[in-house]
C-alpha positions as CSV (number, residue, x, y, z in Angstrom):
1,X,0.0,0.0,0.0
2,X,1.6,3.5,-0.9
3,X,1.4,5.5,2.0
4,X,3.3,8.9,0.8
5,X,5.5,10.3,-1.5
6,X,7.5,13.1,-1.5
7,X,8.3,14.6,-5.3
8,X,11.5,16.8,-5.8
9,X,13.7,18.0,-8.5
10,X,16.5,15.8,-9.4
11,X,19.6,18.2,-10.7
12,X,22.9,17.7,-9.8
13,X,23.5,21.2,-8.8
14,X,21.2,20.5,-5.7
15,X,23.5,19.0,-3.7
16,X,26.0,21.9,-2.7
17,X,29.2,20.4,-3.1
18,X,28.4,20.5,-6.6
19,X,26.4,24.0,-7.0
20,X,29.9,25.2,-5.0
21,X,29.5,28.8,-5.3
22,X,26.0,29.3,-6.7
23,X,24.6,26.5,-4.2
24,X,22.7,29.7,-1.8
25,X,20.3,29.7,-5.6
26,X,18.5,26.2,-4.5
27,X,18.9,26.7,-0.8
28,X,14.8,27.1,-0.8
29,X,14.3,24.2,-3.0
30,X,16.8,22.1,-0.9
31,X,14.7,23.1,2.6
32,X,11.3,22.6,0.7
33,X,12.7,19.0,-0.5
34,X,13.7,18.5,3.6
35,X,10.4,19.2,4.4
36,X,8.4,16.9,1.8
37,X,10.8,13.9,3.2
38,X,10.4,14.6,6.4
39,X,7.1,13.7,5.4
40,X,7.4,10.9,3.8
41,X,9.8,9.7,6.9
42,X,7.0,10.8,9.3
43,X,4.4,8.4,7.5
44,X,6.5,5.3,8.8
45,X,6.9,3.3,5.4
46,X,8.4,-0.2,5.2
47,X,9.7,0.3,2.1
48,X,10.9,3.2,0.1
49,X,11.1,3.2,-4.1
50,X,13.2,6.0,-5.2
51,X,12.1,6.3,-9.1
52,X,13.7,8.3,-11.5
53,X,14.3,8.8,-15.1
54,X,17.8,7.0,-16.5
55,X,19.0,5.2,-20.0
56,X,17.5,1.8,-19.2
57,X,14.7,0.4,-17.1
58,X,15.1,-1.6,-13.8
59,X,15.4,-2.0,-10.6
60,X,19.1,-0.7,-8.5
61,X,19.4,-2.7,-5.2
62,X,20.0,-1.6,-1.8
63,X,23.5,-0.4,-1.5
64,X,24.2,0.8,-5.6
65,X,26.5,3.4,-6.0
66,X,25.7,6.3,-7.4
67,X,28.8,9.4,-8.1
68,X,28.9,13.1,-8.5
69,X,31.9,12.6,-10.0
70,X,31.3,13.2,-13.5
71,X,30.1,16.3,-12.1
72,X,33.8,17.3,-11.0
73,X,32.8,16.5,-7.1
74,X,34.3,13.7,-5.8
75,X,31.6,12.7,-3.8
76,X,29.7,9.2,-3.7
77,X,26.1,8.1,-2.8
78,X,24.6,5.0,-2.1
79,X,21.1,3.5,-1.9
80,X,21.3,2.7,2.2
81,X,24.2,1.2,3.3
82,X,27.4,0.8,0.7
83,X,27.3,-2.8,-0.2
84,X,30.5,-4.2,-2.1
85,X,28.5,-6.6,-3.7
86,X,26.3,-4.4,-5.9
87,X,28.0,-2.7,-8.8
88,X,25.6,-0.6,-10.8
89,X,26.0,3.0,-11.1
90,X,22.8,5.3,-10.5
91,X,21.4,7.3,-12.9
92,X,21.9,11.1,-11.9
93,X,18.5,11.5,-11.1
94,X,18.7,8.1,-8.6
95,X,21.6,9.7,-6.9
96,X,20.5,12.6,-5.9
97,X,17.3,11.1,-4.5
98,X,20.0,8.5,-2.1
99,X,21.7,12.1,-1.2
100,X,18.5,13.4,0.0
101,X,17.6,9.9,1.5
102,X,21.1,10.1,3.3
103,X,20.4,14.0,3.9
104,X,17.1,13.1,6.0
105,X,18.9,10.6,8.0
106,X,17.1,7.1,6.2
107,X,18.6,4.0,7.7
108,X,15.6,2.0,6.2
109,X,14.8,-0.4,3.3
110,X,15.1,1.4,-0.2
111,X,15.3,0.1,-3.6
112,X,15.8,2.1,-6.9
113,X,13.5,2.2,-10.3
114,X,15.4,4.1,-13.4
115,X,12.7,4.3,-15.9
116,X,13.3,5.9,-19.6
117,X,11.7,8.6,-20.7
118,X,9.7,6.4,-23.7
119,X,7.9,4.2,-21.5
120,X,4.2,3.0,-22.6
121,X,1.6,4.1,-21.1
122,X,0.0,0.8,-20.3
123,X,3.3,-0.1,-19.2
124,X,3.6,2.8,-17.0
125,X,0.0,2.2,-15.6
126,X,0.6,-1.3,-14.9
127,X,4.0,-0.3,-13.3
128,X,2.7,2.1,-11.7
129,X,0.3,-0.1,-9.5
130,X,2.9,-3.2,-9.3
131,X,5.5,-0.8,-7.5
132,X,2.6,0.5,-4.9
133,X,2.5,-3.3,-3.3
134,X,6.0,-4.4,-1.9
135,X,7.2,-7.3,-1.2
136,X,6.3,-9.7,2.1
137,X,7.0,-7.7,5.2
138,X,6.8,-4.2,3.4
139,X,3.0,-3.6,3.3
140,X,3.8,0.6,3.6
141,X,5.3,1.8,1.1
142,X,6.5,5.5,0.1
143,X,7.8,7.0,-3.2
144,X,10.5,9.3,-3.6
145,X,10.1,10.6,-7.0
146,X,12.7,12.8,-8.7
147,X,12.0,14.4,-11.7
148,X,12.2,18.0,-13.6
149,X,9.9,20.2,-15.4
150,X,10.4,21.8,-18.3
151,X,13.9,23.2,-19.4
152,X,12.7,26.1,-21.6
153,X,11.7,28.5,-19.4
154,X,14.1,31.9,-20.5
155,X,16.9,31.8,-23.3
156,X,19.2,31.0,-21.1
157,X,17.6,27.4,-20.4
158,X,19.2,24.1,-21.8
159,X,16.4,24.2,-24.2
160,X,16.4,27.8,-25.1
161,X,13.1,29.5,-24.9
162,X,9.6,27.9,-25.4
163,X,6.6,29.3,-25.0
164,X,5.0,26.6,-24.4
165,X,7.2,26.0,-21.5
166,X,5.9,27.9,-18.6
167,X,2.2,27.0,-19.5
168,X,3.0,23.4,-19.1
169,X,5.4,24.1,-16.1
170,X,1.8,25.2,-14.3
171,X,-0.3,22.4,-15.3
172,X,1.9,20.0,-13.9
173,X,2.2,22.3,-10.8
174,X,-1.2,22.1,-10.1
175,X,-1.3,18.5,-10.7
176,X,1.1,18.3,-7.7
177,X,-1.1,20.4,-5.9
178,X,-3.8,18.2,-6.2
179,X,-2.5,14.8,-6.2
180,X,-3.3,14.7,-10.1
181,X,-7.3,14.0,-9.5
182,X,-7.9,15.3,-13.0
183,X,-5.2,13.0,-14.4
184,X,-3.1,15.6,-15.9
185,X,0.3,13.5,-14.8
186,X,-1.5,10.6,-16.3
187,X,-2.2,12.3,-19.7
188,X,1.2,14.0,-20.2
189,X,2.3,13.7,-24.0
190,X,5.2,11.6,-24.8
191,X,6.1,14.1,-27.5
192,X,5.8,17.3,-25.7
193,X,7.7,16.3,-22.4
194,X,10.6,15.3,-25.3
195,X,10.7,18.7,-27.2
196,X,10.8,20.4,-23.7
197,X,13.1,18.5,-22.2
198,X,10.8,17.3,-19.1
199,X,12.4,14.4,-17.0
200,X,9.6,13.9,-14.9
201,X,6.9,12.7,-17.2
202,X,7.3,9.3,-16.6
203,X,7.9,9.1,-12.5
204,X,5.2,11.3,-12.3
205,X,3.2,8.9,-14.2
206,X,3.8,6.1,-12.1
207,X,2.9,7.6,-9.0
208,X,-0.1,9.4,-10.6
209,X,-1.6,5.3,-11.7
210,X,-0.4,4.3,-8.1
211,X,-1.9,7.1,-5.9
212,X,-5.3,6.7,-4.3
213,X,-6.8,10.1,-5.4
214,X,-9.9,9.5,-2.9
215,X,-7.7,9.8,-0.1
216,X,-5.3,11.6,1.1
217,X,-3.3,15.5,1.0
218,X,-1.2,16.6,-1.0
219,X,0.6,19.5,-0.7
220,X,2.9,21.7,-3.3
221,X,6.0,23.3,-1.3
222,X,7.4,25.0,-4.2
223,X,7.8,26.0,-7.6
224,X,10.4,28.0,-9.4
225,X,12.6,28.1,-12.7
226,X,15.7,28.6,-11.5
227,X,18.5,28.3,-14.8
228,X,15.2,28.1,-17.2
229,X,14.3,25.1,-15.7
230,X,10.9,23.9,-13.8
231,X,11.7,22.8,-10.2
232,X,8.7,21.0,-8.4
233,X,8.8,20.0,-4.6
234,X,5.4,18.6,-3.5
235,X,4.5,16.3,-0.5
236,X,1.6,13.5,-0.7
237,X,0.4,11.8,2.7
């Protein structure tokens, strides 16, 4: 049963040892991200599934490594505990979700889901519903879902400037708001999220076909295009 699920942005530059000088810029998005784990935390899950967007589909184990190395930070990550015995590298988006996990002080069970960007959407749906049941002894289960808005927000953006951009930046703000109950999340095209660079389209989807939309609050603790690009933190308990 999915309990909660916190929803933050997934750049690199939000953990400061990589921002360096400009990391006082995400300092309220950091705080906001605190608060919507604390959240999640506070709703006593079993089982947490950190899902993010990667290259490949599948599922990283407790202990995989991710690195902000690439980055120029030589700083490493883990889901939980290192373990020696589990190779794979996270996805950037999967590594800054174990940082935050590791910020907020998680000591608990935690497995990572990399998802591409192309997934179906009967896939997704299916998905979507498989990941809110967990395996024996893990009947509460919370989401961490990492993801980005658009990046086309001002000229400056990785995708230049779209004017599309901000329009969709709010729909899928107030889908955060409102725990998606109009199925915005859910209806998100493929196409669009490509040509404006979105990496949350398909995270959200999953925990828009997992989330009980009868029940529940969900809260949005901020919203902002820092660098052109659309940062989300919301809270769902």
């Amino acid at each position: 049963m999915l309990v909660a699920a916190a929803v933050c942005p997934c750049p690199p530059l939000l953990v400061p040892e990589v921002a360096a000088g400009a990391a006082p810029e995400l300092d309220a998005a950091r705080a906001a991200c605190d608060e919507a784990i604390a959240a999640l935390l506070a709703a006593a899950p079993d089982l947490i599934r950190v899902i993010g967007e990667g290259p490949r589909t599948g599922v990283h184990r407790p202990g995989a490594k991710g690195s902000f190395r690439p980055f120029g930070v030589d700083l490493d990550v883990h889901l939980g505990a290192p373990s020696d015995a589990v190779e794979a590298t996270l996805p950037p988006s999967l590594s800054v979700g174990a940082w935050l996990l590791a910020r907020a002080g998680w000591t608990g069970k935690v497995l990572g889901h990399e998802v591409t960007a192309d997934g179906s959407a009967p896939d997704v749906a299916e998905s979507g519903w498989r990941l809110a049941d967990g395996p024996l002894g893990t009947e509460r289960i919370g989401f961490l879902v990492m993801g980005d808005g658009t990046a086309c927000r001002t000229v400056k953006a990785p995708g230049y400037l779209d004017e599309r951009a901000e329009g969709v930046d709010a729909d899928i703000a107030e889908a955060l708001r409102t725990a998606d109950r109009d199925g915005y999340l859910a209806r998100l095209d493929e196409d669009l999220a490509r040509e404006l660079k979105i990496s949350g389209r398909v995270p959200w989807r999953l925990l828009s076909d997992a989330w009980d939309k009868q029940d529940g609050t969900a809260r949005l603790l901020y919203e902002d295009a820092p660098y052109g690009v659309g940062y989300f933190v919301a809270s769902w308990t």
